[in-house]
Backbone as a chain_set.jsonl record, in Angstrom:
{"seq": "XXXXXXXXXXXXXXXXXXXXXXXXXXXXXXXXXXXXXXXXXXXXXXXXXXXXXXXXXXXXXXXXXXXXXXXXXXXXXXXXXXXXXXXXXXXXXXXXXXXXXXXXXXXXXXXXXXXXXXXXXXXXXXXXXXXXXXXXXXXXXXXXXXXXXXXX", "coords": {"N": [[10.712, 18.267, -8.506], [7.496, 19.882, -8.307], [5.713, 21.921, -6.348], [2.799, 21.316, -6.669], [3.0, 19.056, -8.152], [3.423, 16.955, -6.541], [0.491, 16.43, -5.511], [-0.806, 16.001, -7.583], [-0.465, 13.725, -8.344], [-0.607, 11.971, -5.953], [-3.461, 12.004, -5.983], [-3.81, 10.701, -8.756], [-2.843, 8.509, -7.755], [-4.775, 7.373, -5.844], [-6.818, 6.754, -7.354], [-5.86, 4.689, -9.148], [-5.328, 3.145, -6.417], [-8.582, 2.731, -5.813], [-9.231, 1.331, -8.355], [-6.984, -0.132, -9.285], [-5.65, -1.752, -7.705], [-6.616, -4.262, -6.653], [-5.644, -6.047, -8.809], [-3.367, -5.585, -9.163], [-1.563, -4.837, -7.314], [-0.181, -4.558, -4.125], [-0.924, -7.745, -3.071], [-1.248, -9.104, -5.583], [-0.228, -9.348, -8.483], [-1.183, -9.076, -11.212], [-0.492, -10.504, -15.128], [2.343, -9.285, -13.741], [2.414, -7.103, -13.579], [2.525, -4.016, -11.667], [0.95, -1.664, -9.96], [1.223, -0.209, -7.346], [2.916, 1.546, -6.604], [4.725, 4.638, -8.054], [7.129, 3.523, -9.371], [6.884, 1.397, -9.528], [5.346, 0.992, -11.336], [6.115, 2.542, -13.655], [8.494, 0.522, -14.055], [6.75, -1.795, -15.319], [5.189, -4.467, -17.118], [5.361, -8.108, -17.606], [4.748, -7.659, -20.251], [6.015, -5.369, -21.339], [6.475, -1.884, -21.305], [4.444, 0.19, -19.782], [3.961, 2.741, -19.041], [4.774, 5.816, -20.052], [6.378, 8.073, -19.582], [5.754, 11.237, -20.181], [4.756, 11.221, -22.243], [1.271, 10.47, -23.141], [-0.197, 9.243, -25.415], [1.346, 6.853, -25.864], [1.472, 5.077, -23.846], [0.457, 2.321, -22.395], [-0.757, 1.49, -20.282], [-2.811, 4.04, -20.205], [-4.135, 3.566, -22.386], [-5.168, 0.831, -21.96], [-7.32, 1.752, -19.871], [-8.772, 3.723, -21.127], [-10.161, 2.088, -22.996], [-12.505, 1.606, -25.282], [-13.969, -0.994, -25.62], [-15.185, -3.172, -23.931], [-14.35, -6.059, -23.438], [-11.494, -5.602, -23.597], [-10.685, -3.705, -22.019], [-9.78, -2.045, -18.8], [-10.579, -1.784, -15.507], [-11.24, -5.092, -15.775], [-13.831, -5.861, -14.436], [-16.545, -4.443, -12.648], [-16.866, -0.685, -12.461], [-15.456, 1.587, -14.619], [-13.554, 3.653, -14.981], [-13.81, 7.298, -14.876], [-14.423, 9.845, -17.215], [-13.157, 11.741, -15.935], [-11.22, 10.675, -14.067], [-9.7, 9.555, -16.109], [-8.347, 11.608, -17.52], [-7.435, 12.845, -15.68], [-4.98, 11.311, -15.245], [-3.987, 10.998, -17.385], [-2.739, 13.272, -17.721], [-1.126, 13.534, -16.022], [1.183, 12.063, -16.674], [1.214, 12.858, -18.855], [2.901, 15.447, -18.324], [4.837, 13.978, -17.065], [5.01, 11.64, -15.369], [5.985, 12.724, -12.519], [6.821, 11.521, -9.205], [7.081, 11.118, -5.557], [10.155, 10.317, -4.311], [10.376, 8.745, -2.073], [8.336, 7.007, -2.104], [6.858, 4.474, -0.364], [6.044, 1.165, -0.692], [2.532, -0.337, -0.737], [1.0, -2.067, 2.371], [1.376, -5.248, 2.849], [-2.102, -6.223, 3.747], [-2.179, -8.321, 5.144], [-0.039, -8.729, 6.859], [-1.529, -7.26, 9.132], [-1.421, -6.887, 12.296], [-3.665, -7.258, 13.168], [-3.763, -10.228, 12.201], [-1.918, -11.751, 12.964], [-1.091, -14.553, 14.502], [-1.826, -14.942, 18.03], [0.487, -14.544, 20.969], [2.022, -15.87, 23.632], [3.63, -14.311, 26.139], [7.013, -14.091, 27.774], [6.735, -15.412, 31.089], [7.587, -12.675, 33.591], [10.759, -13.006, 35.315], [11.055, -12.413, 38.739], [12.799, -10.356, 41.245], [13.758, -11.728, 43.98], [10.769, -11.496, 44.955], [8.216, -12.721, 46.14], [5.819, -14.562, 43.798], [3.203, -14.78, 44.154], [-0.128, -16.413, 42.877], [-0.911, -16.498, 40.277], [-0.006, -16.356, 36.883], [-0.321, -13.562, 36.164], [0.352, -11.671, 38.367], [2.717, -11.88, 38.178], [3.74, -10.313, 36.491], [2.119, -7.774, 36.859], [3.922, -6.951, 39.277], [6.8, -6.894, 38.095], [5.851, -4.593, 37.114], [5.337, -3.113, 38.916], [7.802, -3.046, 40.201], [9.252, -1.688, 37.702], [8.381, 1.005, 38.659], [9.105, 2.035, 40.783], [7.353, 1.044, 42.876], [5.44, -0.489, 45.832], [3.804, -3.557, 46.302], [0.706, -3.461, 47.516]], "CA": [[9.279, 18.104, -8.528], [7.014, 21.093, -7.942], [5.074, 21.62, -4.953], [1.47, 20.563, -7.11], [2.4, 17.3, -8.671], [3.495, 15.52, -5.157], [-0.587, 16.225, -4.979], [-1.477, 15.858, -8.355], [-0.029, 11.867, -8.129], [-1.658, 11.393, -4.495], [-4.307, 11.963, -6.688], [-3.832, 9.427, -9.729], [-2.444, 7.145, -7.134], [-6.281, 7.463, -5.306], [-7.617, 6.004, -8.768], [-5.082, 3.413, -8.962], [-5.553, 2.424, -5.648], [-9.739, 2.223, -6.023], [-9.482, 0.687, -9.366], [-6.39, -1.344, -10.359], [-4.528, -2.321, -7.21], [-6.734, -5.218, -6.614], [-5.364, -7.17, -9.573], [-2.128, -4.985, -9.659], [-1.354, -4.389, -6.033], [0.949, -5.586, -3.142], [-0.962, -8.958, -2.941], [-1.407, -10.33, -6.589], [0.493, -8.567, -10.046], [-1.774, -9.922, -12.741], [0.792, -10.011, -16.138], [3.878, -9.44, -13.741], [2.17, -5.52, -13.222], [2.111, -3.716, -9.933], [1.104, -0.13, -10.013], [1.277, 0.395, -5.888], [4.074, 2.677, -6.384], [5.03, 4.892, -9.549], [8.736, 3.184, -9.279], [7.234, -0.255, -9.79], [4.487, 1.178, -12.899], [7.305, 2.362, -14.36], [8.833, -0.344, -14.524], [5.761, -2.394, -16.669], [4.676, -5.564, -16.876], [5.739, -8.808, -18.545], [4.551, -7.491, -21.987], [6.579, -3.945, -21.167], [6.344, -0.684, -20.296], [2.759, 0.604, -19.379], [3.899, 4.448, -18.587], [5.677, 6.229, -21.167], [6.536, 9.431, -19.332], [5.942, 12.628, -21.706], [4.078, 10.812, -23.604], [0.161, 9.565, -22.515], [-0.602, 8.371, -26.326], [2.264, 5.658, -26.291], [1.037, 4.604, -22.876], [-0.898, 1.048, -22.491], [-2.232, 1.962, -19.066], [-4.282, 4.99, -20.567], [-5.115, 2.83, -23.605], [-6.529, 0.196, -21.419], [-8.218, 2.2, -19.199], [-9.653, 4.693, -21.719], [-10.561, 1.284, -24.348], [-13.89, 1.469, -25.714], [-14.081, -2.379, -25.892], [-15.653, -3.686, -22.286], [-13.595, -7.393, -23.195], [-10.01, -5.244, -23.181], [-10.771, -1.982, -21.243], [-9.137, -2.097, -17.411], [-10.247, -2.66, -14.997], [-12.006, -5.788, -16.351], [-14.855, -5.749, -13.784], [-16.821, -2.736, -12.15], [-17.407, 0.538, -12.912], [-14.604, 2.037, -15.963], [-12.905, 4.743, -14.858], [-14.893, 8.114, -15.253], [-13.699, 10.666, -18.099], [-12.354, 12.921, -15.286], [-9.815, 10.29, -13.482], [-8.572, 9.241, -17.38], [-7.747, 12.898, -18.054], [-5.899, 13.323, -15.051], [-4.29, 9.933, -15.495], [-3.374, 11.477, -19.372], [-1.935, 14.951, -17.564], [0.188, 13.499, -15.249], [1.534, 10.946, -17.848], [2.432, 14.383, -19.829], [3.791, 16.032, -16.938], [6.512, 13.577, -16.573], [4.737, 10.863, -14.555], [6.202, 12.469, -11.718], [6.235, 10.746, -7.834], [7.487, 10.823, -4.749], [11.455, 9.606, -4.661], [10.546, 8.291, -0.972], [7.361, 6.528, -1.89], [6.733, 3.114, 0.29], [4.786, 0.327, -0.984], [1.596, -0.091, 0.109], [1.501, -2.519, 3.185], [0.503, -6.189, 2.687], [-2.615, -6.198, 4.638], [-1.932, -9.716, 5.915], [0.74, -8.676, 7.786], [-1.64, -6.241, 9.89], [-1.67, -7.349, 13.565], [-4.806, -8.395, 14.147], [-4.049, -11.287, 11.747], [-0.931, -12.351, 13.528], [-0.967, -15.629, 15.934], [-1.343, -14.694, 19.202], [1.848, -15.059, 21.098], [1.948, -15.588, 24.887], [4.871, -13.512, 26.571], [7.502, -15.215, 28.887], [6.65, -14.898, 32.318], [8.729, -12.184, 33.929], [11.315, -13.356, 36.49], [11.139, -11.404, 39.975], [14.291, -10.098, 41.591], [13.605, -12.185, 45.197], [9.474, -11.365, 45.247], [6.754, -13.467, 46.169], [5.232, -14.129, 42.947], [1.361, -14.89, 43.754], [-0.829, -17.503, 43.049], [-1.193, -16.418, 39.218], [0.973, -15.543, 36.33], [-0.926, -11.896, 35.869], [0.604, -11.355, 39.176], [4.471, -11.759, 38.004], [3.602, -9.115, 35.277], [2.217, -6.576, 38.094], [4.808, -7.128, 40.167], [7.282, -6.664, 37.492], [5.557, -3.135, 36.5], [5.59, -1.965, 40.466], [9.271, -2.892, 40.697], [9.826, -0.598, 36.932], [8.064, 2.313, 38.596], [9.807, 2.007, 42.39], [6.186, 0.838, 43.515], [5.267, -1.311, 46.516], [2.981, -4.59, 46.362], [-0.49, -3.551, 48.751]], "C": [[8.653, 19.352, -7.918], [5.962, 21.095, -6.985], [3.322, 20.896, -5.497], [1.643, 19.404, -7.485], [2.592, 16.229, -7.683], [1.469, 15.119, -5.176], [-1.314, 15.7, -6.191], [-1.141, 13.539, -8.744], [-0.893, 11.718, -7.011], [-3.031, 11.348, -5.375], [-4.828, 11.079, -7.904], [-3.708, 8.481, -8.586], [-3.838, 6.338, -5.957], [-6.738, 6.805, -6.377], [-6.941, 4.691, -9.226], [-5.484, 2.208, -7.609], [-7.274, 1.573, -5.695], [-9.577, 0.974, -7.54], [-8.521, -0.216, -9.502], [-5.617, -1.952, -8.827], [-5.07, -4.202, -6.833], [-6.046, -6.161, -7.31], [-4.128, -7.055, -9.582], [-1.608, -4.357, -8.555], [-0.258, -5.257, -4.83], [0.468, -7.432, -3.046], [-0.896, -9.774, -4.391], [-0.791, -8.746, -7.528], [0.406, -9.498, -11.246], [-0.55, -9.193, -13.91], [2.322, -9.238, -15.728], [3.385, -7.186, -13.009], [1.722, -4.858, -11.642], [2.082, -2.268, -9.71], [0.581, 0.27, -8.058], [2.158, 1.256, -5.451], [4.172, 2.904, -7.982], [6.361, 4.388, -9.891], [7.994, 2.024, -9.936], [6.23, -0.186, -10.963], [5.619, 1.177, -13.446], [7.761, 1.481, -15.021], [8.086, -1.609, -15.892], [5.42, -3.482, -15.705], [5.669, -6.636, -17.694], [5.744, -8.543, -20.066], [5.832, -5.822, -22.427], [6.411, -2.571, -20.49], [4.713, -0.801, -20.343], [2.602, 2.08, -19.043], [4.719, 4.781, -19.376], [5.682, 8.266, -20.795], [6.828, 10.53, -20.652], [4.884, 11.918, -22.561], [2.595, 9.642, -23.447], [-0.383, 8.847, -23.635], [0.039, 6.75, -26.188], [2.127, 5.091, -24.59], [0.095, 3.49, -22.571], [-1.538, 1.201, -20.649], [-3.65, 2.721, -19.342], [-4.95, 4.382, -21.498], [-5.966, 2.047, -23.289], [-7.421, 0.846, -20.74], [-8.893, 3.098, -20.097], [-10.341, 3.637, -23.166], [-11.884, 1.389, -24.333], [-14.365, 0.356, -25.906], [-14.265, -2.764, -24.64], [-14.696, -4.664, -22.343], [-11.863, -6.896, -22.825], [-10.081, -3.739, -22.132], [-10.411, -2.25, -19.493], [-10.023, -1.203, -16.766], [-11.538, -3.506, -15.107], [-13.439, -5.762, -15.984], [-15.208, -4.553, -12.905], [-16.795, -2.273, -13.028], [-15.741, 1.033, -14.275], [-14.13, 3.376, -14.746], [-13.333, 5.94, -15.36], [-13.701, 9.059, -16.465], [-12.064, 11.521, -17.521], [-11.042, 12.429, -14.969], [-9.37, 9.809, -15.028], [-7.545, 10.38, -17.633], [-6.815, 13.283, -16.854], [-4.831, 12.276, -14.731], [-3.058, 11.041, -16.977], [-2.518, 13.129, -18.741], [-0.942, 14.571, -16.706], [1.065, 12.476, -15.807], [2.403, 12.354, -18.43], [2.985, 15.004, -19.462], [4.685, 15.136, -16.566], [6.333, 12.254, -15.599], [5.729, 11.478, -13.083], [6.073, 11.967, -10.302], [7.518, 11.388, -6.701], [9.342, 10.402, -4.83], [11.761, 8.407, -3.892], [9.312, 7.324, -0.643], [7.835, 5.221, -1.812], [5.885, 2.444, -0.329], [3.766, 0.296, -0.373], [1.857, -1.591, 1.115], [0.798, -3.462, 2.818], [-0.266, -6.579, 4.166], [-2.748, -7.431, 5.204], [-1.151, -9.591, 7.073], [0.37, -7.744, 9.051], [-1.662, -7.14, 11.488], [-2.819, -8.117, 14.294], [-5.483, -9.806, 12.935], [-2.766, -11.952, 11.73], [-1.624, -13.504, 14.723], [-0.461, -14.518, 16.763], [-0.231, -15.191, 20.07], [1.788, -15.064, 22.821], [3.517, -15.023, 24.937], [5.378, -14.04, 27.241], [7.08, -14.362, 30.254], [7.504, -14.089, 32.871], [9.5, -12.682, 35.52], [11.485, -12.051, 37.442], [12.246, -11.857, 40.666], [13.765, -10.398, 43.613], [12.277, -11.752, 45.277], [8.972, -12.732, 45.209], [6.097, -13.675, 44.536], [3.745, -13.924, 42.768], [1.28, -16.154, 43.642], [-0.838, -17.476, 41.219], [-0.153, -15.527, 38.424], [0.832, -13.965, 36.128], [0.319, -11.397, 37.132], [2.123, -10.642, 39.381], [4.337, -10.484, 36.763], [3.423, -7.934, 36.088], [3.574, -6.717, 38.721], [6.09, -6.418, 39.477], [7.529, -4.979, 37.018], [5.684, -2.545, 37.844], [7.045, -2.163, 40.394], [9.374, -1.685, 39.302], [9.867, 0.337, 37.345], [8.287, 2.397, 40.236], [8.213, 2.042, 43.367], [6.313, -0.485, 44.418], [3.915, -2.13, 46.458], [1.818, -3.936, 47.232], [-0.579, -5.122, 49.452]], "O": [[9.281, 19.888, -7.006], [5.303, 20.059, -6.902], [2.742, 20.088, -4.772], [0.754, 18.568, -7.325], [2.197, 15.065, -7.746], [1.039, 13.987, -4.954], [-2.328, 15.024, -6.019], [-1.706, 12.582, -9.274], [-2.02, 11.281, -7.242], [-3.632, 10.282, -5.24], [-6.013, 10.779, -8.047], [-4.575, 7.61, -8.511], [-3.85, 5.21, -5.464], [-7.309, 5.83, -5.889], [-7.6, 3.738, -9.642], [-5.783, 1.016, -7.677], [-7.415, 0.352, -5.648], [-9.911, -0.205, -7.417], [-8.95, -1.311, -9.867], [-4.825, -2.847, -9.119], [-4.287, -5.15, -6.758], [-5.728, -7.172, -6.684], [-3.459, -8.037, -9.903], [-1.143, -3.235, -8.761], [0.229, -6.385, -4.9], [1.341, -8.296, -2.966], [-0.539, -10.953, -4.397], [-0.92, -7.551, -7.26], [1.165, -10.21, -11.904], [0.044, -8.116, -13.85], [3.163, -8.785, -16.504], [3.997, -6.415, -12.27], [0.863, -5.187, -10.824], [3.084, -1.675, -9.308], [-0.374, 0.989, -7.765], [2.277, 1.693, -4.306], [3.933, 2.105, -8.888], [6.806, 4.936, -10.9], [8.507, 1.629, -10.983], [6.158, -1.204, -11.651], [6.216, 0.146, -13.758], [7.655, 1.376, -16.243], [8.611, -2.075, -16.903], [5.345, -3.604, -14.482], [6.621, -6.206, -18.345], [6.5, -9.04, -20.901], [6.253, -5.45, -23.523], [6.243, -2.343, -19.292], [4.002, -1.679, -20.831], [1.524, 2.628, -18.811], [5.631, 3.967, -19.524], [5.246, 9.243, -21.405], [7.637, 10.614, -21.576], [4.349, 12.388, -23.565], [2.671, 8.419, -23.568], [-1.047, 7.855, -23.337], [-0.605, 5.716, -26.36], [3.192, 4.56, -24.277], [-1.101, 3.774, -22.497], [-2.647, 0.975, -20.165], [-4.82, 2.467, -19.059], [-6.171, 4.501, -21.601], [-7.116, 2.027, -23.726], [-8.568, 0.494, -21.013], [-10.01, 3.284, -19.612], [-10.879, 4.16, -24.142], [-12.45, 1.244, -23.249], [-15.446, 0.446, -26.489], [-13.197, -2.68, -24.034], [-13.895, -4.54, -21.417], [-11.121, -7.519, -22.067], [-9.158, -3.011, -21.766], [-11.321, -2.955, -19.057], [-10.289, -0.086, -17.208], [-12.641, -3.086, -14.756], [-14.291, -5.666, -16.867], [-14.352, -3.777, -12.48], [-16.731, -2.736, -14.167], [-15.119, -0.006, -14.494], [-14.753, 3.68, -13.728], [-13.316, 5.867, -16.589], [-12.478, 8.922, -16.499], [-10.938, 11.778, -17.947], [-9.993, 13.02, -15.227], [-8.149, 9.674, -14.949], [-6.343, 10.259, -17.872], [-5.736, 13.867, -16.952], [-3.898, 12.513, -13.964], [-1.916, 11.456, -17.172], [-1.832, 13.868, -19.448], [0.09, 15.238, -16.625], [1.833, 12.052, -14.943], [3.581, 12.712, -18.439], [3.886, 15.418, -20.192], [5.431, 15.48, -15.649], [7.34, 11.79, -15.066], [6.268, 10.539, -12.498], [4.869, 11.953, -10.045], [8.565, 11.954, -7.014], [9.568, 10.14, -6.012], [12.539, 7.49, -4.156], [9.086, 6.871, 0.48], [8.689, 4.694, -2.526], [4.837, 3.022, -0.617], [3.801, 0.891, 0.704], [2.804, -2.294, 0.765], [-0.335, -3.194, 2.417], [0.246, -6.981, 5.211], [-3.741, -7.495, 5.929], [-1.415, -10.164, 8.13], [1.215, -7.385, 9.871], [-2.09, -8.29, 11.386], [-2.983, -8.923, 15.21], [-6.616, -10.244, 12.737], [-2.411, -12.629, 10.765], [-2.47, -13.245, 15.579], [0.446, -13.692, 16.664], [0.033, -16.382, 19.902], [1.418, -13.976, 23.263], [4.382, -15.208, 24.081], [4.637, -14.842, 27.81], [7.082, -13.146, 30.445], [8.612, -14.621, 32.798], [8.909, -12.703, 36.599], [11.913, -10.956, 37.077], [12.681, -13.001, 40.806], [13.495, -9.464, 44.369], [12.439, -11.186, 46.358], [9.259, -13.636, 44.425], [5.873, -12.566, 44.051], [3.131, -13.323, 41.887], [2.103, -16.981, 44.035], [-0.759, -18.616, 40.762], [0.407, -14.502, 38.814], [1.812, -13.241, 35.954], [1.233, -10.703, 36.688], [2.592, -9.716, 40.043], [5.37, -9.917, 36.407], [4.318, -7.09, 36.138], [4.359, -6.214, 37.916], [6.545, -5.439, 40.069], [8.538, -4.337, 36.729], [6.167, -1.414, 37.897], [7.607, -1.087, 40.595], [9.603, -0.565, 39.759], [10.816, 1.063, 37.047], [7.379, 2.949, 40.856], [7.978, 2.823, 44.289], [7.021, -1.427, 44.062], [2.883, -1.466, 46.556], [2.453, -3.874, 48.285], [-1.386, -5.351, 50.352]]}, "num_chains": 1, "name": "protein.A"}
């Protein structure tokens, strides 16, 4: 892969992401399709391929997205996809669809942290201390003994 198309994909994969990953993305793969990585376009959908490296005519991604028919044209709702991102959709299609070898899925944003159950921590056991009146206390206590600190 040549040092421009790692950028010239970051670049389709920016137009993918705005436009198709909603329907076709880590959380939902309308018709089986999941273009969040060029490994898993590749691959297609239930009906088949959808990228036909070398070759952007025999391609049903560019066909939907460049259809002149609002009822079949991708992505069903919103704005169409402007001339500019089709054509560089259609050049890196002819260029070999190349990607990444090391590209990660994108991350299902469910799993981000601040939509995890909160988890209380076990109290830490002290090596012969006093612990206090309150659990905060066994946690300090804990962090002065890590750092060879004395209680005030």
């Amino acid at each position: 892969m040549s040092a421009a198309e790692p950028d010239h994909y970051s670049r389709v994969k920016t137009i993918l992401r705005v436009h198709c990953f909603r329907c076709h993305g880590v959380r939902k793969q309308e018709a089986g399709l999941r273009l969040d990585t060029a490994a898993a376009a590749l691959k297609g959908s239930e009906d088949g391929a959808v990228i036909v490296a070398g070759q952007p005519a025999g391609s049903r991604l560019l066909q939907r997205v460049s259809d002149k028919d609002a009822d079949t044209r991708m992505p069903p709702e919103g704005a169409r996809l402007s001339d500019g991102e089709i054509k560089l959709i259609s050049e890196w299609i002819q260029a070999g669809a190349h990607h990444p070898d090391n590209e990660a899925p994108e991350e299902d944003p469910s799993s981000h942290w601040a939509f995890l159950a909160p988890q209380r921590p076990p109290i830490p056991a002290l090596d012969g201390q006093a612990m206090g009146r309150n659990p905060i206390d066994a946690f300090l206590a804990k962090q002065y003994q890590r750092h060879g600190l004395k209680q005030a």
